[in-house]
ZAGUDREN-236205 format. One record per residue: x, y, z of N, C-alpha, C, O, CB in turn; residue number from 0. Coordinates in nm, 3 decimals. Glycine has a CB too. Example, Ala and Ser with C-alpha at 12.3 -4.5 7.8 and 13.67 -1.06 7.14 Angstrom:
2
+---------+---------+---------+---------+---------+---------+---------+---------+---------+---------+---------+---------+---------+---------+---------+-----+
|    n.px |    n.py |    n.pz |   ca.px |   ca.py |   ca.pz |    c.px |    c.py |    c.pz |    o.px |    o.py |    o.pz |   cb.px |   cb.py |   cb.pz | num |
+---------+---------+---------+---------+---------+---------+---------+---------+---------+---------+---------+---------+---------+---------+---------+-----+
|   1.319 |  -0.569 |   0.780 |   1.230 |  -0.450 |   0.780 |   1.320 |  -0.330 |   0.780 |   1.424 |  -0.332 |   0.846 |   1.131 |  -0.447 |   0.905 |   0 |
|   1.285 |  -0.225 |   0.708 |   1.367 |  -0.106 |   0.714 |   1.290 |   0.003 |   0.787 |   1.341 |   0.114 |   0.804 |   1.408 |  -0.060 |   0.572 |   1 |
+---------+---------+---------+---------+---------+---------+---------+---------+---------+---------+---------+---------+---------+---------+---------+-----+
REM end
This chain:
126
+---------+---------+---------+---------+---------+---------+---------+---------+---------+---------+---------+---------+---------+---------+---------+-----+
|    n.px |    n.py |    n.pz |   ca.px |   ca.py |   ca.pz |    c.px |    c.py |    c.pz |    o.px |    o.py |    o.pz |   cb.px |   cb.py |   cb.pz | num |
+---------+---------+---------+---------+---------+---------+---------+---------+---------+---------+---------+---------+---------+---------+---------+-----+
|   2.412 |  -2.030 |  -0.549 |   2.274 |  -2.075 |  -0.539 |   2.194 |  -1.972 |  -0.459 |   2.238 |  -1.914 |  -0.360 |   2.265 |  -2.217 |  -0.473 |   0 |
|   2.071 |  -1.955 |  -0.512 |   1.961 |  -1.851 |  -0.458 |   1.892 |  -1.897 |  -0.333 |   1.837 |  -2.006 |  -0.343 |   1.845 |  -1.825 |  -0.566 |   1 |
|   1.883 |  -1.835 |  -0.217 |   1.843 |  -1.855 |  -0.072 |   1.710 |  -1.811 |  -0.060 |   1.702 |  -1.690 |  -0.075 |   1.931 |  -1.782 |   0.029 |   2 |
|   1.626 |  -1.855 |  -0.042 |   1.510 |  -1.823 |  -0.059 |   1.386 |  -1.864 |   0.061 |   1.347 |  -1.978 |   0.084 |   1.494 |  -1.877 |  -0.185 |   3 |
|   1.351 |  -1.769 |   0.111 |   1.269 |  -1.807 |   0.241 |   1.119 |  -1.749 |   0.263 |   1.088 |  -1.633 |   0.288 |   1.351 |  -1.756 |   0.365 |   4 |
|   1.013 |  -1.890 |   0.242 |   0.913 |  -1.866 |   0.243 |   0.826 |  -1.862 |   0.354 |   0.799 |  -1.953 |   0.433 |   0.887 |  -1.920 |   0.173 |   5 |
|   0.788 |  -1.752 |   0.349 |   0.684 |  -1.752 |   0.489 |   0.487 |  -1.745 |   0.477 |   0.420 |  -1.647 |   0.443 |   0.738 |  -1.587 |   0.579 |   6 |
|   0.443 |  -1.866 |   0.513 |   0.280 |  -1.872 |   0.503 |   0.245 |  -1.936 |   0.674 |   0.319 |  -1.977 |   0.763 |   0.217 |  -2.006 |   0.344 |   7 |
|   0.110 |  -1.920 |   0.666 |   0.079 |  -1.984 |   0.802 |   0.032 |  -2.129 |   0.748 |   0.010 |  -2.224 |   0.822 |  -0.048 |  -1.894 |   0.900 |   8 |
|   0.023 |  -2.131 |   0.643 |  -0.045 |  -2.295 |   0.590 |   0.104 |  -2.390 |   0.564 |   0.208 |  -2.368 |   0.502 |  -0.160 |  -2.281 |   0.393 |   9 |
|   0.054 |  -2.505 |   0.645 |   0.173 |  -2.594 |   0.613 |   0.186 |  -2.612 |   0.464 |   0.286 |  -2.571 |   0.405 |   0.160 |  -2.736 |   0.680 |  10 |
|   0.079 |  -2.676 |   0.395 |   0.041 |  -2.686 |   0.247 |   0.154 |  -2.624 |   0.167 |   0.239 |  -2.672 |   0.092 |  -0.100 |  -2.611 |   0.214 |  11 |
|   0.124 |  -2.490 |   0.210 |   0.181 |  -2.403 |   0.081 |   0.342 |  -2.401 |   0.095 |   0.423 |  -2.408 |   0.002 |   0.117 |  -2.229 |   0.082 |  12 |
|   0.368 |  -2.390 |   0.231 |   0.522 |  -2.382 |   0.256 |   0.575 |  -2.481 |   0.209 |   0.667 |  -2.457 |   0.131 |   0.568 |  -2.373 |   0.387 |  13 |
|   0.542 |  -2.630 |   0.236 |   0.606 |  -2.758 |   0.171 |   0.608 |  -2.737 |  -0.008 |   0.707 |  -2.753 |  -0.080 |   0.499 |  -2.907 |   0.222 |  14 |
|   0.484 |  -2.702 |  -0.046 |   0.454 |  -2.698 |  -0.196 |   0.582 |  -2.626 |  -0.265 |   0.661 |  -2.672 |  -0.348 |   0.305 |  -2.610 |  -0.228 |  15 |
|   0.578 |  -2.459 |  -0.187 |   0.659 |  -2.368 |  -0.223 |   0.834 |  -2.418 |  -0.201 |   0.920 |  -2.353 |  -0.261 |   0.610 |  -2.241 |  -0.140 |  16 |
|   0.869 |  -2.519 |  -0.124 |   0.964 |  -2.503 |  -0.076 |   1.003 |  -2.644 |  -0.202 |   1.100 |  -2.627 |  -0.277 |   0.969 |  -2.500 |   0.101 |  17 |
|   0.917 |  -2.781 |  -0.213 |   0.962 |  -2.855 |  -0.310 |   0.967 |  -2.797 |  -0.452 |   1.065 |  -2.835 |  -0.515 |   0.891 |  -2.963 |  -0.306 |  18 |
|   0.864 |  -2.694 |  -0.532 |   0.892 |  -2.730 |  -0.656 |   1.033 |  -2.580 |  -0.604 |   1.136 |  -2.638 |  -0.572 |   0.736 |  -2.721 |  -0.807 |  19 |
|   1.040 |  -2.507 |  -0.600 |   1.145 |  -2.393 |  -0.578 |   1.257 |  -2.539 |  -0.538 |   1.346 |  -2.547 |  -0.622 |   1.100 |  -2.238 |  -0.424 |  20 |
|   1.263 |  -2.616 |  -0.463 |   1.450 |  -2.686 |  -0.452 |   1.452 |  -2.769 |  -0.593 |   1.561 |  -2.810 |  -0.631 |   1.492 |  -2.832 |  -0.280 |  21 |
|   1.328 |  -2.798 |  -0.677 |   1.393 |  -2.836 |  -0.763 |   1.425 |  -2.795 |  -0.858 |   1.449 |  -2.862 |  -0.958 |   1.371 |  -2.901 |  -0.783 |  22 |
|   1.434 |  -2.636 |  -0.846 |   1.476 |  -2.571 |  -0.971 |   1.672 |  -2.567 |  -0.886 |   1.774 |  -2.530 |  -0.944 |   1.359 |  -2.374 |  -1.014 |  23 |
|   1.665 |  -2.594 |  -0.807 |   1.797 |  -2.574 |  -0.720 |   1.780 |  -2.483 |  -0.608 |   1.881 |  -2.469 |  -0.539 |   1.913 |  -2.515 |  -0.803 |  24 |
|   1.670 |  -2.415 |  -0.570 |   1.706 |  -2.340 |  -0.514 |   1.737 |  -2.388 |  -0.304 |   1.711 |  -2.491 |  -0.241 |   1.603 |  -2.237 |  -0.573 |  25 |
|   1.783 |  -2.291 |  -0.271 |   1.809 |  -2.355 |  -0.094 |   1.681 |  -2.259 |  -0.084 |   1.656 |  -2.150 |  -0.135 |   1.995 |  -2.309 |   0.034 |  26 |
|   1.590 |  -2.365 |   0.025 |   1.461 |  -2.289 |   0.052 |   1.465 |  -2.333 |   0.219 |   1.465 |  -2.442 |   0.276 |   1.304 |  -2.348 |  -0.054 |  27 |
|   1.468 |  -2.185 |   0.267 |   1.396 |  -2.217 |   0.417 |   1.247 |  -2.158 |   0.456 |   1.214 |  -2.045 |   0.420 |   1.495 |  -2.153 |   0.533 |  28 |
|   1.173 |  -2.229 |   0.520 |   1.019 |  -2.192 |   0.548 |   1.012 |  -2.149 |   0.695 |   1.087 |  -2.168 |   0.791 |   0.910 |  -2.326 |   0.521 |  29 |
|   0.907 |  -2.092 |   0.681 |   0.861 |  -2.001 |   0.836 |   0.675 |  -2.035 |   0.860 |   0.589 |  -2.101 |   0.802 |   0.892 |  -1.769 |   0.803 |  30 |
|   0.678 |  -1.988 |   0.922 |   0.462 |  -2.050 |   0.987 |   0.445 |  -1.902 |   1.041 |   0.333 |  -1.853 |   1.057 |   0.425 |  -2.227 |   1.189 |  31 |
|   0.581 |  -1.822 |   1.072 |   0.489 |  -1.686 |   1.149 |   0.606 |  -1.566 |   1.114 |   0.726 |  -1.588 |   1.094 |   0.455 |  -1.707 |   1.368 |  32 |
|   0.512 |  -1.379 |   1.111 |   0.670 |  -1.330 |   1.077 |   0.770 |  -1.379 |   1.168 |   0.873 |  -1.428 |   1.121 |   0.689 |  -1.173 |   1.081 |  33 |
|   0.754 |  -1.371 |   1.287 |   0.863 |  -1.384 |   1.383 |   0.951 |  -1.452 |   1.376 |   1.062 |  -1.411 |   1.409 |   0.838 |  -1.407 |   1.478 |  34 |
|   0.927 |  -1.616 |   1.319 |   1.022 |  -1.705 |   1.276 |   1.069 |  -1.673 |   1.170 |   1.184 |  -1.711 |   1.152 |   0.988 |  -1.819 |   1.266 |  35 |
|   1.000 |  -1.590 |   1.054 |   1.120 |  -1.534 |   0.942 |   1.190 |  -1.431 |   0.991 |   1.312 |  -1.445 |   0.980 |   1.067 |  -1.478 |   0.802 |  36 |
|   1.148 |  -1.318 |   1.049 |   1.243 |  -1.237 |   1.106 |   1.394 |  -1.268 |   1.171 |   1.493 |  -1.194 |   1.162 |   1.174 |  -1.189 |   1.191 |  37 |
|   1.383 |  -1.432 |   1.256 |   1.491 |  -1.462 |   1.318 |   1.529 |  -1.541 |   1.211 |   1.641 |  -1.584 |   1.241 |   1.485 |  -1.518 |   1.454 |  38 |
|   1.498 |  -1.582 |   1.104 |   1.566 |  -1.682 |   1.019 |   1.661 |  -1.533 |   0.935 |   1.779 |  -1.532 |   0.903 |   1.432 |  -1.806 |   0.903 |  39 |
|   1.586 |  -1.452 |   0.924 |   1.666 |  -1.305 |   0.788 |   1.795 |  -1.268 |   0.929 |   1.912 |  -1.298 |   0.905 |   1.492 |  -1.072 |   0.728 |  40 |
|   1.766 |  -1.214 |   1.047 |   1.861 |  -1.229 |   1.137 |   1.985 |  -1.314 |   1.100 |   2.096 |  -1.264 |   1.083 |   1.800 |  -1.277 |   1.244 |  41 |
|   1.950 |  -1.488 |   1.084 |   2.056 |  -1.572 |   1.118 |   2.112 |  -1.559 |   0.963 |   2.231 |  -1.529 |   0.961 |   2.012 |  -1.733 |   1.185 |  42 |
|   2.070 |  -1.570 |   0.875 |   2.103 |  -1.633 |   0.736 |   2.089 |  -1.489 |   0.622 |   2.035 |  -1.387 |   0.663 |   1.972 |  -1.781 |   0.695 |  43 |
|   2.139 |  -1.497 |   0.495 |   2.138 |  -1.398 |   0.477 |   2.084 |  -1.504 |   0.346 |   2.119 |  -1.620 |   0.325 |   2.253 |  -1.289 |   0.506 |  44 |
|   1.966 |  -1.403 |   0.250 |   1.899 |  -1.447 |   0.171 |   1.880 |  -1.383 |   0.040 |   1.898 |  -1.262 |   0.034 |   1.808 |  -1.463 |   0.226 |  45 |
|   1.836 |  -1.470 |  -0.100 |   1.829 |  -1.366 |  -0.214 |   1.701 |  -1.349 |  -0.216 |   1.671 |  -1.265 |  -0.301 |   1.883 |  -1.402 |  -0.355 |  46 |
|   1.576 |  -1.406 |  -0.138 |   1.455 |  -1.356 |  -0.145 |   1.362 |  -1.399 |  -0.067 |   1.366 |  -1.511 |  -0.014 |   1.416 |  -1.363 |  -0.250 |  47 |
|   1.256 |  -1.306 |  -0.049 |   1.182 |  -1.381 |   0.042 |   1.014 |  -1.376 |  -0.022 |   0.970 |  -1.290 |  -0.099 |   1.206 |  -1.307 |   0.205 |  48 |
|   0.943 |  -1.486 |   0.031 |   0.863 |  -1.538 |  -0.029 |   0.744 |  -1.512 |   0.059 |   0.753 |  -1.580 |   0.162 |   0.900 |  -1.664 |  -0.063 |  49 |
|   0.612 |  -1.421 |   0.053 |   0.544 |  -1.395 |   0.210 |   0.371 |  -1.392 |   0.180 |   0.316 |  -1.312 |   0.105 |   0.606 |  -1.212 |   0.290 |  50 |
|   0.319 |  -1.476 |   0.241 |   0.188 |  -1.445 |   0.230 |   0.133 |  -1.305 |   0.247 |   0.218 |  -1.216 |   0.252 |   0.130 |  -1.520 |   0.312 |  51 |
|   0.000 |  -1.270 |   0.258 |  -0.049 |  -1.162 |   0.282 |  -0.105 |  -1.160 |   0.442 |  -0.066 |  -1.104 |   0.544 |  -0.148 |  -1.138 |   0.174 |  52 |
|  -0.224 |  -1.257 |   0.409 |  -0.332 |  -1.297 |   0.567 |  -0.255 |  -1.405 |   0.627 |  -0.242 |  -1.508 |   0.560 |  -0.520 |  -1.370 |   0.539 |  53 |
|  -0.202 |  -1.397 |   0.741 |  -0.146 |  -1.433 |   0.837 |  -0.213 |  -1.398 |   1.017 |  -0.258 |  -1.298 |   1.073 |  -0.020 |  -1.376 |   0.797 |  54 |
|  -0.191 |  -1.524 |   1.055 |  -0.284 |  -1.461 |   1.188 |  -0.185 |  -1.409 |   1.307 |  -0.236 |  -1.397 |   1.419 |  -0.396 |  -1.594 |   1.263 |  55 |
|  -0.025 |  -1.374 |   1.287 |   0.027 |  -1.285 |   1.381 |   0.027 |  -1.149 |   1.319 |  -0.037 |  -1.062 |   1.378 |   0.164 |  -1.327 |   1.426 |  56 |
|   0.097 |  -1.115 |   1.192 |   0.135 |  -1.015 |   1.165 |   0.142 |  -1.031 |   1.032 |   0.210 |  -1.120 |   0.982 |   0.232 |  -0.978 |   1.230 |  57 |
|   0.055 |  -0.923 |   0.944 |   0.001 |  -0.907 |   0.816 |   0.166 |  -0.926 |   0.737 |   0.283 |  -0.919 |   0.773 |  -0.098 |  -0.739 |   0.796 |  58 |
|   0.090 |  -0.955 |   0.606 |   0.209 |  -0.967 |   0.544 |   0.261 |  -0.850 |   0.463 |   0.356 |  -0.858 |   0.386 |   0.201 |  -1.074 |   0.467 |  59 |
|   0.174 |  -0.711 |   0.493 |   0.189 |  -0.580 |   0.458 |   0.299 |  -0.535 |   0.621 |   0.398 |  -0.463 |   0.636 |   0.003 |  -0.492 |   0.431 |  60 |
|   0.254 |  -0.582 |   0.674 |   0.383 |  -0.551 |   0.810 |   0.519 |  -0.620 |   0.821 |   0.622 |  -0.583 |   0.875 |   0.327 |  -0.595 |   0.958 |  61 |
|   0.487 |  -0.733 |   0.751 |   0.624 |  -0.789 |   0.705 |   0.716 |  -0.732 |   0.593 |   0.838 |  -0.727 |   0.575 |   0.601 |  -0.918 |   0.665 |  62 |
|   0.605 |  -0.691 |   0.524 |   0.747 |  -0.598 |   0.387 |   0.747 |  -0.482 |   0.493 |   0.818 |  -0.517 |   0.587 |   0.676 |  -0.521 |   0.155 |  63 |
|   0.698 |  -0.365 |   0.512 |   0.739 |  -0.281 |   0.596 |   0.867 |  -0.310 |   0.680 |   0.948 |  -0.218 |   0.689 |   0.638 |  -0.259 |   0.668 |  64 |
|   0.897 |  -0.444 |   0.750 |   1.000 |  -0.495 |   0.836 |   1.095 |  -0.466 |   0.752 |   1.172 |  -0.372 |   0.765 |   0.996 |  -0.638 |   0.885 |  65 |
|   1.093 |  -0.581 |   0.621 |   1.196 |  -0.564 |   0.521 |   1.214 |  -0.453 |   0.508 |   1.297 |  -0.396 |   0.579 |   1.182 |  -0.612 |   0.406 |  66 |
|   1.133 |  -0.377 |   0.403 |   1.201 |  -0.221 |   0.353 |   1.333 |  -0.161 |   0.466 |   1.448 |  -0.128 |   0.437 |   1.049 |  -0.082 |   0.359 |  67 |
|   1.275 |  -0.163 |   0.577 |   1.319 |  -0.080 |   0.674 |   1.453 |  -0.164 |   0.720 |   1.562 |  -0.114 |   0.692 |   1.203 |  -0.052 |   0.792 |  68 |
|   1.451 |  -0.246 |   0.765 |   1.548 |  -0.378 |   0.787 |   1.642 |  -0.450 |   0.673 |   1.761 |  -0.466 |   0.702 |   1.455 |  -0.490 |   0.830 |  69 |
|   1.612 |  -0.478 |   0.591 |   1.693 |  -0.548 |   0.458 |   1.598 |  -0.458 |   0.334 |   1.492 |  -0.478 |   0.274 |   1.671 |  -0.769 |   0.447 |  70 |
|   1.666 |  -0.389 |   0.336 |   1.615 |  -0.266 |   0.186 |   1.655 |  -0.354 |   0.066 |   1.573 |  -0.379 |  -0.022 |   1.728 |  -0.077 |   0.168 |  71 |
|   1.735 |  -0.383 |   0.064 |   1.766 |  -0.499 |  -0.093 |   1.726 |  -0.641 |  -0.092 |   1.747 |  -0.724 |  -0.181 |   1.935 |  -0.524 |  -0.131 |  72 |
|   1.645 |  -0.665 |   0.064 |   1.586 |  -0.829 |  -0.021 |   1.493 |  -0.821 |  -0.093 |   1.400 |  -0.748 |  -0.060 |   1.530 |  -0.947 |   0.061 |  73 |
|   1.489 |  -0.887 |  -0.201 |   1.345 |  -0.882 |  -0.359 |   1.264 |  -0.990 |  -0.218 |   1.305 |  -1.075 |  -0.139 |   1.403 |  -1.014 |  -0.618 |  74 |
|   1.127 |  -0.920 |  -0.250 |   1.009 |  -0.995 |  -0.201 |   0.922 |  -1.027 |  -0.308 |   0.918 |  -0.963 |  -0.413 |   0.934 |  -0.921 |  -0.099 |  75 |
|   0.836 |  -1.147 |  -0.277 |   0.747 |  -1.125 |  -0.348 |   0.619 |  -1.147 |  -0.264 |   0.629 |  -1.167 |  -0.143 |   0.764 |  -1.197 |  -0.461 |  76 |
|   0.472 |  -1.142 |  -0.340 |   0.355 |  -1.157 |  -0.193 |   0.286 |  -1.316 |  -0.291 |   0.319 |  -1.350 |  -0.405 |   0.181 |  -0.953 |  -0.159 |  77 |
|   0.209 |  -1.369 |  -0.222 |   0.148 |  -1.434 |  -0.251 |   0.013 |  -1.421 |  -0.162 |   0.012 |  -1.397 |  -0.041 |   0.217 |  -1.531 |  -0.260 |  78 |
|  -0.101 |  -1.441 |  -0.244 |  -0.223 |  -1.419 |  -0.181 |  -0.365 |  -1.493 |  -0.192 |  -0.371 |  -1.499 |  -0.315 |  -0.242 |  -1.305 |  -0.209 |  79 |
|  -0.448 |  -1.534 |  -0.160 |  -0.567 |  -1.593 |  -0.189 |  -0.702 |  -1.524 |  -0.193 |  -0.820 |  -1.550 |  -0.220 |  -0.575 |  -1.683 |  -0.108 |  80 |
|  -0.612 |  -1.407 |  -0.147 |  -0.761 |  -1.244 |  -0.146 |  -0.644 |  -1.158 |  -0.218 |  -0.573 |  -1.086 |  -0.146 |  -0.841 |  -1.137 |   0.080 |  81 |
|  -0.620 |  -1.164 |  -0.368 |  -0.560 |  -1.063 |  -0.434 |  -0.657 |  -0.974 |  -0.479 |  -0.732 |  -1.023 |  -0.563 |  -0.481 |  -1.107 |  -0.534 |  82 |
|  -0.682 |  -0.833 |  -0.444 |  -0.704 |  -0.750 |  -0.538 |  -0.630 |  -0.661 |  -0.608 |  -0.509 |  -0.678 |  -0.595 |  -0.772 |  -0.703 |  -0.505 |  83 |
|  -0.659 |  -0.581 |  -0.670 |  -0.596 |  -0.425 |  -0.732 |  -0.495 |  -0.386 |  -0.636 |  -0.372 |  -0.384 |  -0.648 |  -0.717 |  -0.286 |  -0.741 |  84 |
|  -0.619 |  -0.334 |  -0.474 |  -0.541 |  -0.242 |  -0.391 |  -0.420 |  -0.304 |  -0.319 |  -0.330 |  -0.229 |  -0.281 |  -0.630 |  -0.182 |  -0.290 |  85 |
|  -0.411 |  -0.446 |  -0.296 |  -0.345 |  -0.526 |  -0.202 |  -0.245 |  -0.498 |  -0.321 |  -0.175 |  -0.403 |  -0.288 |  -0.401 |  -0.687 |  -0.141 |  86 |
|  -0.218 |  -0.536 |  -0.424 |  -0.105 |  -0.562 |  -0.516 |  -0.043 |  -0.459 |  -0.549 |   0.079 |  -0.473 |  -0.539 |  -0.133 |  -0.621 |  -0.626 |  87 |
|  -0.090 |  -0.327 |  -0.597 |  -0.086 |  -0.200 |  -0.531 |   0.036 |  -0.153 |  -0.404 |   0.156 |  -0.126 |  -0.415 |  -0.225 |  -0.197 |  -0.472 |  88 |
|  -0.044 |  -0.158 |  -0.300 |   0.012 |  -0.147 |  -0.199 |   0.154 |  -0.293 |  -0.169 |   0.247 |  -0.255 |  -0.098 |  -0.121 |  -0.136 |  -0.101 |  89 |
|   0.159 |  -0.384 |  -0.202 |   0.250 |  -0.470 |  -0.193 |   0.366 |  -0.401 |  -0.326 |   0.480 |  -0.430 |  -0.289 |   0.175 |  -0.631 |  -0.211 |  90 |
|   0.369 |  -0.348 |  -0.417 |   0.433 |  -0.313 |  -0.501 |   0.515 |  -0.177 |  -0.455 |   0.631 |  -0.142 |  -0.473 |   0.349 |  -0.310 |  -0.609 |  91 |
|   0.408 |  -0.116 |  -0.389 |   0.483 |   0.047 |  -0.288 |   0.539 |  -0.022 |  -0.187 |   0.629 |   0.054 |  -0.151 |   0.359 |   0.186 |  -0.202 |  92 |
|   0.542 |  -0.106 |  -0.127 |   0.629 |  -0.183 |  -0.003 |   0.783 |  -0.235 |  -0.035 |   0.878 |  -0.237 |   0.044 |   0.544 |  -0.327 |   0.041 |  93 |
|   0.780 |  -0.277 |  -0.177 |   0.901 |  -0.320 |  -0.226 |   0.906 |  -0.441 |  -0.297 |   1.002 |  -0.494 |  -0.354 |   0.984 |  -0.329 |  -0.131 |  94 |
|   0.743 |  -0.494 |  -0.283 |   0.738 |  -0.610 |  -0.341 |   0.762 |  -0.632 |  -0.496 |   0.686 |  -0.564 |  -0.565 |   0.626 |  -0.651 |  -0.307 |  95 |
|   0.850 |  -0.713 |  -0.566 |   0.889 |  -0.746 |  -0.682 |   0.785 |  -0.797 |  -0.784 |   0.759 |  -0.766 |  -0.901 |   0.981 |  -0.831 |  -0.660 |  96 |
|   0.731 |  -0.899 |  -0.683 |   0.617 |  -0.995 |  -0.794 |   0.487 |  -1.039 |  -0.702 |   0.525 |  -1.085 |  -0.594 |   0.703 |  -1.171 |  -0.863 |  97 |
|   0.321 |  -1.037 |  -0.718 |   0.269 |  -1.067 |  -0.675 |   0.153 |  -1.186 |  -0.736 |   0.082 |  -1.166 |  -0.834 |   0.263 |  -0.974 |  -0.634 |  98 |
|   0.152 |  -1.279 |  -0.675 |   0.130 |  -1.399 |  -0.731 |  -0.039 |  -1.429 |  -0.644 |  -0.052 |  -1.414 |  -0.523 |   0.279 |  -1.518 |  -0.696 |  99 |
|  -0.124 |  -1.462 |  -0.713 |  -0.256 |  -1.484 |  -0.677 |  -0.252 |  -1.641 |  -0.678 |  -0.198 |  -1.719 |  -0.756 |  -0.366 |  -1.411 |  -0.776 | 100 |
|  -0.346 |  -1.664 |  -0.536 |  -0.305 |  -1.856 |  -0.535 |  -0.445 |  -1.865 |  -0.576 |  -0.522 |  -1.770 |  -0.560 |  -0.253 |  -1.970 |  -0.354 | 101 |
|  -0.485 |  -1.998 |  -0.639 |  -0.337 |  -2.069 |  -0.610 |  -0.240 |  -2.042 |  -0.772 |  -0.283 |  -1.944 |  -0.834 |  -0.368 |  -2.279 |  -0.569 | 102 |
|  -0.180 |  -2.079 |  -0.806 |  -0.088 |  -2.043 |  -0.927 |   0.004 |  -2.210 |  -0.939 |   0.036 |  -2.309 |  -0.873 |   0.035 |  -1.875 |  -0.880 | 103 |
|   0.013 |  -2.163 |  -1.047 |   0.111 |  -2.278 |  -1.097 |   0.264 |  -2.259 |  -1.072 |   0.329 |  -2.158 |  -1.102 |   0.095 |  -2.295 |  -1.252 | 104 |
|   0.308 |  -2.365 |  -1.016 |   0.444 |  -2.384 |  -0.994 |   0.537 |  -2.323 |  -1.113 |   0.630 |  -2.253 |  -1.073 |   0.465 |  -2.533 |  -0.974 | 105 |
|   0.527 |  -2.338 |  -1.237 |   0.551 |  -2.249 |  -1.325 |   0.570 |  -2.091 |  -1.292 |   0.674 |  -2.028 |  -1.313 |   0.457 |  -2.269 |  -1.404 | 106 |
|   0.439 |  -2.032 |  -1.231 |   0.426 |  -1.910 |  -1.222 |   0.546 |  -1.895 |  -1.082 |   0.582 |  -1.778 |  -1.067 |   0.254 |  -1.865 |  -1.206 | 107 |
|   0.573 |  -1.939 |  -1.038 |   0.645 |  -1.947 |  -0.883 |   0.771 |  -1.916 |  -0.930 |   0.841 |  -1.820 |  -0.900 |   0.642 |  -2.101 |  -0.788 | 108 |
|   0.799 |  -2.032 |  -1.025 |   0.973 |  -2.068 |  -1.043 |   0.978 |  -1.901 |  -1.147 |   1.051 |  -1.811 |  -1.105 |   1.030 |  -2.283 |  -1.168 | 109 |
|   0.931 |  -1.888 |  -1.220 |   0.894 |  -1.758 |  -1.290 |   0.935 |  -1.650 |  -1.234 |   1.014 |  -1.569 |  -1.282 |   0.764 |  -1.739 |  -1.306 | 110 |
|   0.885 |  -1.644 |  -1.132 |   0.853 |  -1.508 |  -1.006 |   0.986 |  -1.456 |  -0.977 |   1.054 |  -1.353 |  -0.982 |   0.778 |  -1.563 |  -0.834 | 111 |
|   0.992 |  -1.639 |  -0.927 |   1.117 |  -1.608 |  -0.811 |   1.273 |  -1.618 |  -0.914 |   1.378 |  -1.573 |  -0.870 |   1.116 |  -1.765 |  -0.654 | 112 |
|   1.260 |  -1.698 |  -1.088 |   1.353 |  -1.673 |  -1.125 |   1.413 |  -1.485 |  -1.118 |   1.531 |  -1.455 |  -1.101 |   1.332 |  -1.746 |  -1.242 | 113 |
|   1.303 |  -1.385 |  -1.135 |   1.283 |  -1.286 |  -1.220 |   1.314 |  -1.190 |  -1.109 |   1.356 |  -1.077 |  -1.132 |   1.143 |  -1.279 |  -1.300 | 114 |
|   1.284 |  -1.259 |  -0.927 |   1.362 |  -1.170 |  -0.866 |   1.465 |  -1.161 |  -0.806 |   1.526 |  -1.070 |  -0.749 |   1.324 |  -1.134 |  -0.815 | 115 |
|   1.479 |  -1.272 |  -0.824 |   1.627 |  -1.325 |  -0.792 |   1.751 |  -1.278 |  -0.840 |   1.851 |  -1.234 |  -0.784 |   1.638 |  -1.445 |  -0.826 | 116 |
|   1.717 |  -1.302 |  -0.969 |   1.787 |  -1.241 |  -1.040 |   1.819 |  -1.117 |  -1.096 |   1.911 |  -1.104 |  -1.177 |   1.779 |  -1.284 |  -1.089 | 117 |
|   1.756 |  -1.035 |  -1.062 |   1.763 |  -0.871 |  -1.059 |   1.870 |  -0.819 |  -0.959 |   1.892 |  -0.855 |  -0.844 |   1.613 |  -0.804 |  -1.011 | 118 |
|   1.937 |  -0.714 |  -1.042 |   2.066 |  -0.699 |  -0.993 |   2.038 |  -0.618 |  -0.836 |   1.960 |  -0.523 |  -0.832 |   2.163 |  -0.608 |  -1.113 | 119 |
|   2.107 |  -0.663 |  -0.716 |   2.117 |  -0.600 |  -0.661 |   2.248 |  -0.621 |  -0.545 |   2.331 |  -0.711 |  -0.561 |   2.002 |  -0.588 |  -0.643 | 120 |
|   2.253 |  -0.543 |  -0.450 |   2.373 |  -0.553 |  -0.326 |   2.316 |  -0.653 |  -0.223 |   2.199 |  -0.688 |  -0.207 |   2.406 |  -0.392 |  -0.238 | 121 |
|   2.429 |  -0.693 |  -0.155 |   2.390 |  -0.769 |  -0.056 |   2.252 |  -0.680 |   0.063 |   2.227 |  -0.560 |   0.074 |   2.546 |  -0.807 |   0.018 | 122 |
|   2.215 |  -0.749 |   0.103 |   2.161 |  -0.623 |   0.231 |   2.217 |  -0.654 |   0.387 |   2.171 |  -0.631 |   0.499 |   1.960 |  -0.626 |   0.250 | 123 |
|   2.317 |  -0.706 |   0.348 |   2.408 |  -0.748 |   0.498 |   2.481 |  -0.666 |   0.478 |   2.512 |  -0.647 |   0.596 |   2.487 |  -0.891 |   0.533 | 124 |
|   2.544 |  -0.590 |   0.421 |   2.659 |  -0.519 |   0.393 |   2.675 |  -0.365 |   0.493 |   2.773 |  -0.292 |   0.478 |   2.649 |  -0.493 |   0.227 | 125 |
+---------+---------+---------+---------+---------+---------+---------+---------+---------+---------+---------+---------+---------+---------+---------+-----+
REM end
């Protein structure tokens, strides 16, 4: 089963993201700030992570940067409510897999996250 950990500052979206994603099966853990995903990728080891953009500790362009540098093989994807060109762009040079403009349909989610999940890769604990 696919481990999957979403990080937004909106309660909303994390509950949303975290029910329709467990009922495709997946194990979903949620975060409110990077810091609490950072110590959750620390404790647990994951097939993806799920990250807003605008966040009021630390952008969600500083959070893939973490990744790249830190877990080079977790698939990210961004989710955003100010998507443009350049943001999706730049989230795609970060490492990001799939970028999803909110709000989106749960469809588009299970979609996303089937498509990066499932792309072959190594552990990044290894």
């Amino acid at each position: 089963m696919a481990r999957v950990l979403v990080l937004d500052d909106e309660a909303i979206v994390r509950i949303s993201c975290k029910r329709v994603l467990e009922g495709e099966g997946y194990d979903v853990s949620v975060a409110s700030s990077v810091k609490e995903a950072v110590t959750l990728l620390e404790r647990e080891q994951y097939t993806l992570a799920i990250t807003d953009l605008l966040m009021p500790d630390v952008d969600g362009f500083e959070f893939l940067e973490i990744i790249k540098k830190r877990w080079p093989s977790l698939k990210t994807i961004v989710m955003t409510g100010f998507g443009t060109v350049e943001a999706s762009q730049k989230s795609l040079a970060l490492g990001a897999s799939q970028f999803l403009k909110k709000p989106f349909l749960p469809e588009e989610l299970v979609s996303a996250a089937m498509a990066a999940s499932n792309a072959e890769t190594d552990s990044y604990y290894d």
